[in-house]
N, C-alpha and C positions, 0 to 999 in steps of 0.2 A: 699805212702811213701816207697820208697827203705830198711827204716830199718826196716820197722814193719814186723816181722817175721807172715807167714802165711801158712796154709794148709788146703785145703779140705779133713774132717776128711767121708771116703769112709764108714766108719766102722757104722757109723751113718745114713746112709741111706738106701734105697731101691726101686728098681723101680719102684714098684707098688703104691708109693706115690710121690708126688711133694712136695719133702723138700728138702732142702738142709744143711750141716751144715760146719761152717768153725771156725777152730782153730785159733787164735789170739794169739801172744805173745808166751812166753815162758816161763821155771822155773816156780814158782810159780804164776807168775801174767797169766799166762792165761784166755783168754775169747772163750768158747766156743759161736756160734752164729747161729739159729735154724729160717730157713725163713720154713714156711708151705705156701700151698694154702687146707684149705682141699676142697674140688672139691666134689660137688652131686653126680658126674657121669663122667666116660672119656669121652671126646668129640671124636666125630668120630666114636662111636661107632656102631655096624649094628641094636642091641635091647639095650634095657635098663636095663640089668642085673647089672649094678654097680649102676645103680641107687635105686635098694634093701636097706631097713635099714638095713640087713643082711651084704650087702656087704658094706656101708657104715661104718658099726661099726666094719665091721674086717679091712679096714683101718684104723679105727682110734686108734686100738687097736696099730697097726704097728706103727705110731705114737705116740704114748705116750707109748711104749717100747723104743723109741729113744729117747727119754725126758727123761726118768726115768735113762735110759746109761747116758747120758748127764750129768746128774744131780750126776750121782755115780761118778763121776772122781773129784768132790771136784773141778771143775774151777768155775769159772762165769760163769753163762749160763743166756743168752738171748732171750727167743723162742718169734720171730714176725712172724706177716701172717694175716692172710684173716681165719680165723677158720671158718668161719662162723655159729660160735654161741655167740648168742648175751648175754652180760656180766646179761642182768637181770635174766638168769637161775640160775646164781651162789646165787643169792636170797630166790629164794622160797626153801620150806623147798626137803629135801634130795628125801623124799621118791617119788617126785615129779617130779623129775629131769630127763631128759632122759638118756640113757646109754652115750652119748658123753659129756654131760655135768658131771655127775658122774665120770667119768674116771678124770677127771681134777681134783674133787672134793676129791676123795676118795687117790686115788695116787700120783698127783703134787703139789696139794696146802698145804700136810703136808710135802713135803720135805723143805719150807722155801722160796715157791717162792708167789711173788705177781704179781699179774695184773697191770700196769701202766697206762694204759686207763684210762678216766673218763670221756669222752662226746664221742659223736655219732659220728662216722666213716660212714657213711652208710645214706642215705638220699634215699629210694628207690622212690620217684613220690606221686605224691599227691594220684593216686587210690592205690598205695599198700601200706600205711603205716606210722607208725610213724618213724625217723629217728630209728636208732640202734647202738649195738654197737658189733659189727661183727670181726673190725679190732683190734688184741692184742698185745701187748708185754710184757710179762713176764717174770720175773728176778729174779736172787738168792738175788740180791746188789743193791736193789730200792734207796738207801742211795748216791749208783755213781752216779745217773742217774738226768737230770734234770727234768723239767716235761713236759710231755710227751705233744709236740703241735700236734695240729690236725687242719690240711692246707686241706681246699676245694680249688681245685685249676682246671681250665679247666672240659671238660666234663663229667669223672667220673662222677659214682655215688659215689664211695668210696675216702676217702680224705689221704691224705698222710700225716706218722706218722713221729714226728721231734722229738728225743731227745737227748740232748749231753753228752757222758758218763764224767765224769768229773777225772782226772789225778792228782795226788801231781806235777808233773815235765811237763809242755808245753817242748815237744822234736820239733824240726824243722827238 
């Protein structure tokens, strides 16, 4: 839509990760909006250096410095993506937890945000596993949102996440 006022917020990114973030709206009603993939490893790679839990957790530190910005500016913030971590970590007890799931734990989830998920995103084949729940969107404003559907649809393995944030005013 022509009026919906938008910008790709630069300030929020970096290139050593695949995020993206986009400003919504204006004045007070702003929505910030936070796609992740976090990724094992860059593809195309010549070794597997990024694929290190070294270098995996200093992305995702990079990562949830962007959240944590995100989150200080007082808008809506919406962080969707492919985390690939599956929601049963945020379960077991703390000291349990691995460094990427802690980071969530310890940093995101006391500034007021929730997880909207709540069924399996992720169906990996019958020899690897029980489905998962990998794919997230997390919110300051669970209360806008409606509930979050989860479409298996063509060959994925991962299903695509439907939810409609809900408005006082339908603009056309």
């Amino acid at each position: 839509n022509k009026d919906v006022k938008g910008k790709v917020r630069e300030d929020l990114m970096n290139p050593d990760l695949s995020s993206i973030w986009v400003e919504l709206g204006s004045g007070e009603h702003k929505l910030l909006i936070g796609c992740v993939y976090r990724e094992h490893q860059y593809l195309k790679q010549q070794n597997n250096v990024s694929l290190s839990q070294e270098q995996q957790s200093l992305r995702w530190k990079i990562f949830i410095e962007q959240w944590t910005k995100a989150l200080a500016t007082g808008a809506e913030v919406h962080t969707i993506g492919d985390f690939n971590i599956d929601t049963k970590t945020f379960t077991i007890p703390l000291a349990q937890q691995g460094s990427l799931t802690k980071a969530i734990t310890d940093i995101i989830i006391h500034q007021g945000v929730t997880q909207c998920v709540k069924s399996a995103t992720r169906w990996p084949g019958r020899q690897a596993g029980l489905p998962v729940t990998i794919d997230h969107h997390w919110t300051t404003a669970p209360e806008k949102l409606s509930e979050v559907t989860v479409l298996q649809i063509g060959s994925s393995d991962h299903a695509i996440l439907s939810a409609v944030r809900f408005a006082r005013n339908i603009k056309s």
